[in-house]
N, C-alpha and C positions, 0 to 999 in steps of 0.2 A: 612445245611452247608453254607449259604448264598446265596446274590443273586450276581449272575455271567454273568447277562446278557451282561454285558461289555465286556465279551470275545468275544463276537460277532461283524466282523467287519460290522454292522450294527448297527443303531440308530432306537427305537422303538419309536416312536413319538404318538400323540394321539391315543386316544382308539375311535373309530367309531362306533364298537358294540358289546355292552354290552356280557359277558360270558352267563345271563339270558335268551336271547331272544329264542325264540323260533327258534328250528332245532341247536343250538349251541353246542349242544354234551358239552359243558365247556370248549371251546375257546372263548377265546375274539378275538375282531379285531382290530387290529392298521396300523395305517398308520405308512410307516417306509423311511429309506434310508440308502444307502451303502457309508459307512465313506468314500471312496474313492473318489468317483467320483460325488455321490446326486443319485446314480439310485433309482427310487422309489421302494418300494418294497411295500407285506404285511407282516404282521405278526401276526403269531395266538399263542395266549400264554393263555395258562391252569395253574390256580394255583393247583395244586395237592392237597392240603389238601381241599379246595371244590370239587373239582372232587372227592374226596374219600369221603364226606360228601352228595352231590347230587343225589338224588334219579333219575332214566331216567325218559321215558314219563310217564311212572308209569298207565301202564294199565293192571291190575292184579297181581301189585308185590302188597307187602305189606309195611310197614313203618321198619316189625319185621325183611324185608330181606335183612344186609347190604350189603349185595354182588350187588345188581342190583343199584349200582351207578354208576358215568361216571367215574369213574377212570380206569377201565379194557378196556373198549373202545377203551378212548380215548389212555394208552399205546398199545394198540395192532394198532391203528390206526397210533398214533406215528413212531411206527417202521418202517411198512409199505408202508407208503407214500414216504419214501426217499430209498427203494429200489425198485419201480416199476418209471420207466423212457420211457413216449411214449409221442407225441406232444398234447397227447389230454387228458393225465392224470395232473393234476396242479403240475406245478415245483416247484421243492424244491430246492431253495438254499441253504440255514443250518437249521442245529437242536441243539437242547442243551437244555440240562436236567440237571437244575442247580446244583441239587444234587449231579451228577458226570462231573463238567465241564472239565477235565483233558481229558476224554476217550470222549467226545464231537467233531467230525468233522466240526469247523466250516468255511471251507474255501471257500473263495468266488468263486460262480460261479458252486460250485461242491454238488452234493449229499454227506451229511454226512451219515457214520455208525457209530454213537454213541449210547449207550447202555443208559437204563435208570435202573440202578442199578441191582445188582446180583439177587435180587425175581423178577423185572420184567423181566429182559432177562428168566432170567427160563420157565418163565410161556408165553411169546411170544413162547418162540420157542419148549415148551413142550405141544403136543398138551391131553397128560392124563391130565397136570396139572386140577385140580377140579376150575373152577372161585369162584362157589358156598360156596366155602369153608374157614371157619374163619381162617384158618393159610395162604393160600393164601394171604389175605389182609392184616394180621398182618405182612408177609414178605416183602409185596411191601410198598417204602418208600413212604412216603406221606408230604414230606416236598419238599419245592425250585419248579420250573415252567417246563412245556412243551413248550418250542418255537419251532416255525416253523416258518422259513425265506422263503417266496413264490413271484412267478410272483406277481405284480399287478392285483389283483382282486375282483370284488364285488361279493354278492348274486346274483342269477339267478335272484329271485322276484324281487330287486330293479334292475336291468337292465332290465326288463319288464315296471318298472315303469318310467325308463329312457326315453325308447323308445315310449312311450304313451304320456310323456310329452315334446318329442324334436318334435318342427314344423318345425321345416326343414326336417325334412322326409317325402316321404308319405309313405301310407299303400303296395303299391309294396315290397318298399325299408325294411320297417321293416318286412313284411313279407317272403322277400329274406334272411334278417339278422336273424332269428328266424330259417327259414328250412338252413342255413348252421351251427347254431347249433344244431341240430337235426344231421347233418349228423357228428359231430365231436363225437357225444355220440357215434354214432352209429360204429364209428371207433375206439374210444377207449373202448366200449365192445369187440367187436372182437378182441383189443389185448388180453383181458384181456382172451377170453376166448380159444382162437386158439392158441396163444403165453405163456402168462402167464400161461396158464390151471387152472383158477382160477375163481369164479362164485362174483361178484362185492355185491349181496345180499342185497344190501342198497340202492338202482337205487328211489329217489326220488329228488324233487326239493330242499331238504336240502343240497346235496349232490353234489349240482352242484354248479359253480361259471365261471363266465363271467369275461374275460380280455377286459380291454380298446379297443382293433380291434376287440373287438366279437363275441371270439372263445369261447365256451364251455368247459369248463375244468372238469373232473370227478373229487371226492374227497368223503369225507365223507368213507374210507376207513377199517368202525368200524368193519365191522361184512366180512370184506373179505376171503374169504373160498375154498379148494379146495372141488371137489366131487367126491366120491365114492375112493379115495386116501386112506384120513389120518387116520380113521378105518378101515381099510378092508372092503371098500364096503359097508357097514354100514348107510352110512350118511355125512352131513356136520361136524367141527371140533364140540367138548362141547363148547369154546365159542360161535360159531353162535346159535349153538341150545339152549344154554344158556340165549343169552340176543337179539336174532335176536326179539322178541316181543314186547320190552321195547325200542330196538333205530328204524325202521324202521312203518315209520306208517301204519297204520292196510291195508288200500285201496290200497297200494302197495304191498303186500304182497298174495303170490301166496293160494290159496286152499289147497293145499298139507301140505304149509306150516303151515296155520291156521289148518290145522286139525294135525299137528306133525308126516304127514306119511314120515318120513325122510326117512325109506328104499326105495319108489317111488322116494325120489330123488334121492338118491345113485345110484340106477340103470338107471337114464336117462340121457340124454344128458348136460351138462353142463350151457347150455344158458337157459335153461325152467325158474327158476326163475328172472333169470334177463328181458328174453323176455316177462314175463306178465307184469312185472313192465314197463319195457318200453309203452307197449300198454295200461295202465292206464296215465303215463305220458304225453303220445303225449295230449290227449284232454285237459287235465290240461294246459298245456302250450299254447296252444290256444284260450282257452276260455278267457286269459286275453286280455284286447283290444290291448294291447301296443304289440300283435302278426300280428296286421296286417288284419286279417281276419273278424272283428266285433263280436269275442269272440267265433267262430266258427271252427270245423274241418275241413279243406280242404277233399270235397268229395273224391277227388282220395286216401286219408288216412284213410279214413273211414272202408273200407274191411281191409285193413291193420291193422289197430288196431284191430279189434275184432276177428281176426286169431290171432295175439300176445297176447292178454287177453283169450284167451281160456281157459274155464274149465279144459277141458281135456288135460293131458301133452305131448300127442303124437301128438296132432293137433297145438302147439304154434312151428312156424319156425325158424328158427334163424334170430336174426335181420342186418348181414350183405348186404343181397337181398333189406331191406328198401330200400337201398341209393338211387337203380334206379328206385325209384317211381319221376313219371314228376314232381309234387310239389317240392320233393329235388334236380332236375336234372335242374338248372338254369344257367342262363350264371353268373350270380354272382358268385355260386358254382361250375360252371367251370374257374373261373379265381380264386375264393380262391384256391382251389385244385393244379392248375398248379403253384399257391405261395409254397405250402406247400413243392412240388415237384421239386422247382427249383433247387435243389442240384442233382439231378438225370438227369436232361434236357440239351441237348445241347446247344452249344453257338450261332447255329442257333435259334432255337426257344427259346431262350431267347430272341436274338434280335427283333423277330417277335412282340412279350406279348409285349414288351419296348413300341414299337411305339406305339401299341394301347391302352399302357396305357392313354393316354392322352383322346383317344375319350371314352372311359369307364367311367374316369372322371369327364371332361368336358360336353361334348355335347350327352350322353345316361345318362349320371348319375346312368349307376347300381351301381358303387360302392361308398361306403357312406362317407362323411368326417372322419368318424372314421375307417374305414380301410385306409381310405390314409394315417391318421396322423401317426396311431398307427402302422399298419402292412407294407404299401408300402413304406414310407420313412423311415422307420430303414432298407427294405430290401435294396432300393435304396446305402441308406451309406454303408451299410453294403457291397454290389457289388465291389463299388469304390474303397471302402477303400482294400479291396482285389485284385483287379485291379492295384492297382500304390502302394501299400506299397512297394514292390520289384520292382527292377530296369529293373528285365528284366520282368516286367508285362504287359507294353502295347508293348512288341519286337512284340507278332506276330498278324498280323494284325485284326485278329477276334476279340483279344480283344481288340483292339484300337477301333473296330465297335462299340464293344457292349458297353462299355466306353461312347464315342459319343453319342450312342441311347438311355444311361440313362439320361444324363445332364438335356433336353429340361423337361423331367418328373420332374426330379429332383426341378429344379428352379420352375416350375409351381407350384406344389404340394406343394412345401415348401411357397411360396408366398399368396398360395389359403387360408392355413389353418394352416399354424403356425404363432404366434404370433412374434413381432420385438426379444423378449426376449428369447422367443424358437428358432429362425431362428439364431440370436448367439449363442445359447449355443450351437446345431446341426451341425450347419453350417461351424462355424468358421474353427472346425482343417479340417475339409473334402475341405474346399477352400482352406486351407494352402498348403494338399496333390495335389490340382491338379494343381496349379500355380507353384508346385517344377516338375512336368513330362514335360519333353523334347519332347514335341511332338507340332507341330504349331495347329494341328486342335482344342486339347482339349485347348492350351493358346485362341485360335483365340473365343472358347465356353464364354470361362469366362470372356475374355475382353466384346464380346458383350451385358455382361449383370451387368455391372459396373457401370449403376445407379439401380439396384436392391439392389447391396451391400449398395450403398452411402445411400438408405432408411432404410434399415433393419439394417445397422449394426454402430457401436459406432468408433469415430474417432481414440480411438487409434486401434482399430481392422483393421481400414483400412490403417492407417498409416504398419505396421507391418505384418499383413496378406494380405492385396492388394496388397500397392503402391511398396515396398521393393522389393519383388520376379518380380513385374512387368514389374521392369525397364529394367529387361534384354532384353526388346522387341526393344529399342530403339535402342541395337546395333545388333540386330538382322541381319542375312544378307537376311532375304525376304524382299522387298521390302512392298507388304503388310501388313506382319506384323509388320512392324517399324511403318505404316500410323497408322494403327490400334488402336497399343498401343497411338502412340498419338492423336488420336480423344479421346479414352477414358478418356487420364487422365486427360482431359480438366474439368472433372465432379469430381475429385477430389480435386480440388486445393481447393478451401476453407475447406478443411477437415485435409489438412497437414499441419506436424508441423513446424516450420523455418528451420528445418534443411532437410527435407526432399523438401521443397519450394526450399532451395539452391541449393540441389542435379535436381532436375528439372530443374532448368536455366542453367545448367551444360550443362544436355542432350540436350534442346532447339538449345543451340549456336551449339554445334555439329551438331546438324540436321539443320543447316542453309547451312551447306557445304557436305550437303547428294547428290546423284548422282541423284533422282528422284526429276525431276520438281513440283509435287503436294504434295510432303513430305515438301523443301521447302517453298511451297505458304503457308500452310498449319500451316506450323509453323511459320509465322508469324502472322498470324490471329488468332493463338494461344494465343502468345504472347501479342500482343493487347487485349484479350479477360484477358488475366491472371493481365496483367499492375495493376486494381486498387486493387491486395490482395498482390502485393509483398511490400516491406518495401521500404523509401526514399532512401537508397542507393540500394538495390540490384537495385527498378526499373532506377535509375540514372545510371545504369552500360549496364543494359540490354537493354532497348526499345530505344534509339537514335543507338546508336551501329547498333542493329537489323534491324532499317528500313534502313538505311543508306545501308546498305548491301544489303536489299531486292531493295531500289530502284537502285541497281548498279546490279543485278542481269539478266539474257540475256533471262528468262523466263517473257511474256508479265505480265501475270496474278500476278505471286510473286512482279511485279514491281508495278501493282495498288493496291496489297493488302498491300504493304509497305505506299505509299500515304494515303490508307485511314485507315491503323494503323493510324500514324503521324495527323490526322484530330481528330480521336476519340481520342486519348492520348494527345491532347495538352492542357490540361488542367494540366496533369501531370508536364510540362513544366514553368520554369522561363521564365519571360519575358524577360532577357538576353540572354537565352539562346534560345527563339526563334529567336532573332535577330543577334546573332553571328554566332548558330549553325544551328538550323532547316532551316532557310530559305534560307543559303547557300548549305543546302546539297539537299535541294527539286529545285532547279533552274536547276538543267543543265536536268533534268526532261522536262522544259518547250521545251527543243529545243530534244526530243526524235525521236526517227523514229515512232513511233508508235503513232496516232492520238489520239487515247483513253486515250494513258498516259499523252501528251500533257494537252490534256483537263484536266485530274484528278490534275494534278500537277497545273497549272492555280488556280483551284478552291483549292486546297489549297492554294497554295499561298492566294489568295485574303482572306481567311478564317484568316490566320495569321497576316497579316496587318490590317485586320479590327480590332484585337486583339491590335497589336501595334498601331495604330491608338490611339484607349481607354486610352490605357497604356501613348502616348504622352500626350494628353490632360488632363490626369491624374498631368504629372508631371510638366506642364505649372500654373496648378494650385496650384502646393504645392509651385513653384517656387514664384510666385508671393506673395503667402503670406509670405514668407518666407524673401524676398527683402522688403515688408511694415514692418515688423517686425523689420528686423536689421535698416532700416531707422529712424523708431522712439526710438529705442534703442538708436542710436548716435548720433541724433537731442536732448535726452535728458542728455546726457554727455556734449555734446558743450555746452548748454545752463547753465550748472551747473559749468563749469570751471572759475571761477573768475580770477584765476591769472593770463588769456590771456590778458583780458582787451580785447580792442578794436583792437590793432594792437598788433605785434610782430618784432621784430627789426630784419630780415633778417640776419643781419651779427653775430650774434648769432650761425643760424644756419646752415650756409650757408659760412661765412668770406667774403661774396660780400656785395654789396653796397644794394641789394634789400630789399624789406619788405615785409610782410604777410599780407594783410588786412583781415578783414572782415572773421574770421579764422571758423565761422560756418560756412559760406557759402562753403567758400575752402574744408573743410572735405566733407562736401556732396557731390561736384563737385567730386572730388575727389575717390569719392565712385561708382561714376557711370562710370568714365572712365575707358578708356578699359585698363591699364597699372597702376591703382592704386594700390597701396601697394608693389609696385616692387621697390627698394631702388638700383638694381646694376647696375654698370656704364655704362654698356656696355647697357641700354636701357635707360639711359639718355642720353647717345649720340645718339644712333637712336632717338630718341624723339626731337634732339634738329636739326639734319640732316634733318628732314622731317619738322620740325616745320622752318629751313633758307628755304630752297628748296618752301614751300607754299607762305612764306614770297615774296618770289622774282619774281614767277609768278601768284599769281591770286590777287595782292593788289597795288594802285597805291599809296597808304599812301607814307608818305615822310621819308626814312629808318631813315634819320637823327633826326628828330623828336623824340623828348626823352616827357616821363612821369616820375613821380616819380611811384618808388615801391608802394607807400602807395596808390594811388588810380586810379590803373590801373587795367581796367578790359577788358580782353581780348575778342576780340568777334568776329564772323565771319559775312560774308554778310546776310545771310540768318539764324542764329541760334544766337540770343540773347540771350542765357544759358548760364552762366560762366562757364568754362573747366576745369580753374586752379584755383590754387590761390598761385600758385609759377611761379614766370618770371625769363625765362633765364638770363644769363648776355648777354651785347648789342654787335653785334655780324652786322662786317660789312667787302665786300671783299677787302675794299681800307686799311683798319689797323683792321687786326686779331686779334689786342690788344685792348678787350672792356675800355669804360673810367668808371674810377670809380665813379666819380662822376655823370656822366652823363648816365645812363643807357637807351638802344633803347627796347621800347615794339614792339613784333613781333608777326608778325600775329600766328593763332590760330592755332597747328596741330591736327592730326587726335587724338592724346595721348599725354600726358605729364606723365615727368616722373623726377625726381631730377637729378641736370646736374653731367657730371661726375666729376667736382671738390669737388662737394656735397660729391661725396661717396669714395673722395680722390685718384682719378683716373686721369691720364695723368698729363700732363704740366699747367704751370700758366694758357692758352690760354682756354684750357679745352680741348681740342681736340690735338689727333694730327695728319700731315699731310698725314702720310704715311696708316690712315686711312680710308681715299677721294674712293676710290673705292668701297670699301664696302658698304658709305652712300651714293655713285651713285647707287650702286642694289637695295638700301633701296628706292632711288625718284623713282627706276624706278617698285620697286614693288606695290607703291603708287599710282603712276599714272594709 
């Protein structure tokens, strides 16, 4: 009818081991997982028309007897396994029998009851049915697959062969791990056989299979059988007796059995064949090295087993008394046991195991990496996750304790032995869960351990699962917990994104105006410490602001941790802005009441001038080249101007009587004075007020004394540099009226500048009278 394994919300992924191998019954092995979520699973898948083709171990059938193939088995085993449900019998997640995938239960999580067609249901559940019989076979369909969806599990042998080759163990430890599967057998016998009333019949190491924490799981459920029931007393069913020879190997197989006195089993006790097989198994399981023991029985099991291997059916005990032999009776299997149990146990003695989880451990090491990974921390999440999924979960205060008393395990355990990529996948929504619970002790848990997160987990995990839920601490109203949150999130900042960087500077400024002196200090050193990961403007916004505040602040400490922000971040800083901004807000610093800050503000200081200092000498030298530059840029204009000629005719550009000599020289003069390239009148007239005023007191020249324009060069006592190479007009206090033809050279001022007639300003005289006041303020700011 096809194949349907797609109805399964599972994915069958490779094959591990072969249908062929030895103990196979005609499942194969694959590794698998659950389309939902990636849970690992296994999967055992039988093609049925080999199964109906495969002879069993074939020890006394013949080639002639197609009845004694794996296909009856393995359906009777089919069925079977998904309706026996105990912690120590292997889970079944689904089944499906491609042939009828419609009447297939395949839902996740849950034991299916799906049938594998109208001749096999018959014949499961009819125990006359004949197996032997050619119409039997001819009614069971023999097309499309056996799946079984299971725990994660291997063979018992190759997890012997595991345990032989992991050196991280010692022999203690594997032999602790080996006797608490022994004691898982020995518990799922006694369901099977006090509960279920049903004899297992198949009890070898085919039959067993080990999960990743190293529990023992029973299976191999071919030849499961009541006794003395299903014939009147009689016997075990026709199939056990039918094919109990061909699937169970010969050495595990009781006397009784080999000799076919089925009525001695009928009338005894239900456990007799599985308790011999048990007592041939134990030495089996030991004799491999990777048991711990150097391939040997533990003495104290030695009497034990050869009372369960007993000849005789009256003398074999039941094997639930095994457990309390010392060799099974360990503190390892007293801590597995109280796991198994924890559904049953108080919240006091819950909390008791919690705490000592850790020295179990750590520092005794009974328990093995592989029970922490595989059994303690899904129990641990598993806790939590029941714990705070509902709101009123941590109301009463026990379980707020026992909450608390997992975490420290928690975090350990998860760091020791999961991987960064496991610790995410685990980790994440269970940190999500406990950052949303309103409770200060568990927030105050998880901040303490926020550089665990920053190592193990992926920026945007922390952006989103940390930083987000986190922030609610900042407006928190404990005081501790506000400090808290902000030492923490100091270890995030290079992990967040710009918008969550923005949302921080946010909460910063606000905590700058918190009521707790050491919340403020606190976050400034914050601040400072975050300065080189924020962006040019946010940090241009934030850190002068910040310390400004911090050094106006009335707490001593906040006031030197703002100074020595502003030391460490001045780098962040324009050299304007140290000189406008920082050095004015750090001075009134120096004159504080408190000595320490005195000093600290000092040495800043000094620290930022030595900076400005640099920065001057810096711009002394751009200056200077900058002045040789444009000088020889304009020295080589003058030179190149032909249509000056050698003079220029004053009244050209001026309407006076003067002239321009020597008009290179004049531009460069010109170029150095302090008032050069200023053309407006009102600083030709100061120019020409300071230049009468020098005239009249420091020169005994004779005013009257005239030169012509053309070769008059003005000069002072002491500097024989030419100034100008524009001269006033003659300018005297007996006639205000210069001569035109006669022009007076005046001594030299401080600046020249083109007179105000030049720039068509005042009266013929150039000046006018009622502006004498002003050019007194001018001598007297001169002098």
């Amino acid at each position: 009818m096809g194949n349907s394994a797609s109805a399964l919300p599972y994915t069958i992924g490779e094959e591990t081991h072969p249908s062929g191998r030895t103990g196979s019954y005609g499942f194969a092995i694959h590794n698998g997982s659950r389309k939902s979520d990636g849970l690992p699973v296994t999967v055992f898948k039988g093609t049925k028309s080999n199964l109906a083709q495969t002879p069993l171990l074939n020890k006394g059938s013949t080639a002639s007897d197609p009845s004694l193939t794996q296909i009856f088995p393995a359906l009777h085993h089919f069925h079977k396994i998904k309706t026996l449900i105990h912690p120590h019998l292997l889970k079944v997640y689904a089944t499906l029998d491609t042939d009828n995938p419609n009447v297939n239960d395949g839902k996740d999580g849950t034991n299916s009851s799906s049938t594998t067609g109208a001749a096999g249901a018959a014949y499961i559940s009819n125990d006359s049915f004949n197996p032997a019989s050619l119409s039997a076979l001819q009614q069971t369909p023999t097309t499309g697959d056996l799946i079984i969806v299971t725990e994660p599990v291997i063979p018992l042998p190759e997890y012997l062969d595991a345990l032989q080759a992991d050196t991280t163990v010692s022999n203690t430890q594997r032999a602790d791990a080996v006797a608490w599967g022994i004691c898982n057998l020995i518990q799922g016998l006694t369901f099977l056989h006090n509960h279920a009333k049903v004899a297992h019949g198949n009890l070898c190491p085919h039959a067993i299979f080990v999960t990743p924490s190293g529990d023992f799981k029973l299976s191999g459920l071919h030849l499961l059988t009541p006794i003395g029931i299903a014939d009147g007393a009689t016997g075990p069913t026709p199939h056990f007796r039918h094919f109990e020879r061909d699937i169970t190997p010969n050495m595990y197989r009781s006397p009784e059995r080999i000799e076919c006195r089925w009525d001695a089993i009928s009338t005894s006790p239900i456990h007799i064949m599985d308790a011999y097989s048990m007592g041939i198994l134990l030495p089996e399981i030991y004799s491999h090295i990777g048991a711990g023991t150097n391939g040997k029985l533990p003495t104290k099991l030695e009497k034990a087993c050869r009372r369960l291997a007993s000849q005789a059916i009256s003398g074999r005990p039941r094997v639930a008394p095994l457990a309390k032999c010392p060799v099974l009776d360990t503190e390892f299997n007293k801590a597995q046991r109280f796991m198994d149990s924890m559904a049953t146990q108080d919240v006091e003695s819950k909390i008791i195991f919690w705490k000592t989880l850790p020295d179990l451990l750590q520092t005794k090491k009974v328990l093995t990496s592989r029970v922490a990974k595989y059994k303690i921390l899904p129990m641990l999440q598993s806790t939590i996750t029941n714990l705070t999924s509902l709101d009123a979960g941590l109301a009463q205060d026990v379980n707020k304790r026992e909450c608390l008393a997992i975490l420290p395990t928690l975090f350990t355990a998860s760091t020791a032995y999961l991987t960064p990529m496991e610790f995410q996948t685990q980790l994440s929504p269970l940190i999500e869960l406990l950052f949303r619970v309103n409770d200060r002790a568990v927030r105050g848990a998880l901040l303490s351990r926020i550089g665990l997160f920053v190592k193990l987990l992926d920026a945007a995990t922390l952006n989103r699962v940390v930083f987000e839920p986190m922030c609610s601490g900042f407006s928190d109203s404990s005081a501790p917990l506000r400090e808290l949150t902000l030492k923490s999130a100091i270890v995030l900042v290079d992990h967040l994104t710009p918008a969550n960087l923005e949302k921080l500077t946010r909460y910063l400024i606000r905590l700058q105006s918190d009521a707790e002196d050491s919340i403020r200090t606190n976050t400034v050193i914050f601040i400072g410490k975050v300065a080189p990961t924020l962006s040019d403007m946010a940090r241009s916004k934030l850190i002068l602001p910040a310390f400004t505040r911090a050094m106006n602040d009335g707490f001593v400490p906040c006031r030197l941790a703002g100074l020595k922000a502003i030391c460490a971040c001045r780098d962040y800083f324009e050299e304007q802005d140290l000189a406008t901004d920082v050095l004015p807000a750090i001075s009134p610093s120096l004159v504080d009441m408190n000595e320490e800050v005195r000093i600290a503000a000092m040495r800043a200081i000094e620290e930022l001038l030595e900076i400005l200092r640099a920065v001057g000498v810096k711009m002394s030298e751009e200056e200077q080249k900058r002045a040789m530059l444009e000088g020889n840029n304009l020295s080589g204009t003058s030179a190149g101007g032909s249509g000056l000629g050698s003079s220029i005719s004053a009244g050209s550009l001026m309407g006076r009587g003067s002239s321009i000599t020597n008009s290179g020289n004049a531009m460069i003069s010109s170029t150095n004075s302090a008032s050069a390239g200023y053309l407006s009148g009102l600083g030709s007239w100061a120019s020409s007020k300071i230049t009468s005023s020098t005239a009249s007191t420091s020169t005994n020249t004779n005013t009257n004394n005239t030169t012509t324009a053309s070769s008059s060069y003005v000069t002072n006592g002491t500097n024989q540099s030419m100034t100008s190479s524009l001269s006033s007009s003659a300018y005297t206090s007996a006639n205000p009226t210069p001569s035109v033809s006669a022009p007076v050279t005046k001594s030299a001022p401080k600046f020249t500048s083109l007179g105000l007639r030049d720039a068509g300003v005042g009266g013929g005289n150039g000046w006018a009278n009622d502006d004498d006041d002003f050019g007194d303020d001018l001598d007297n700011m001169h002098n």
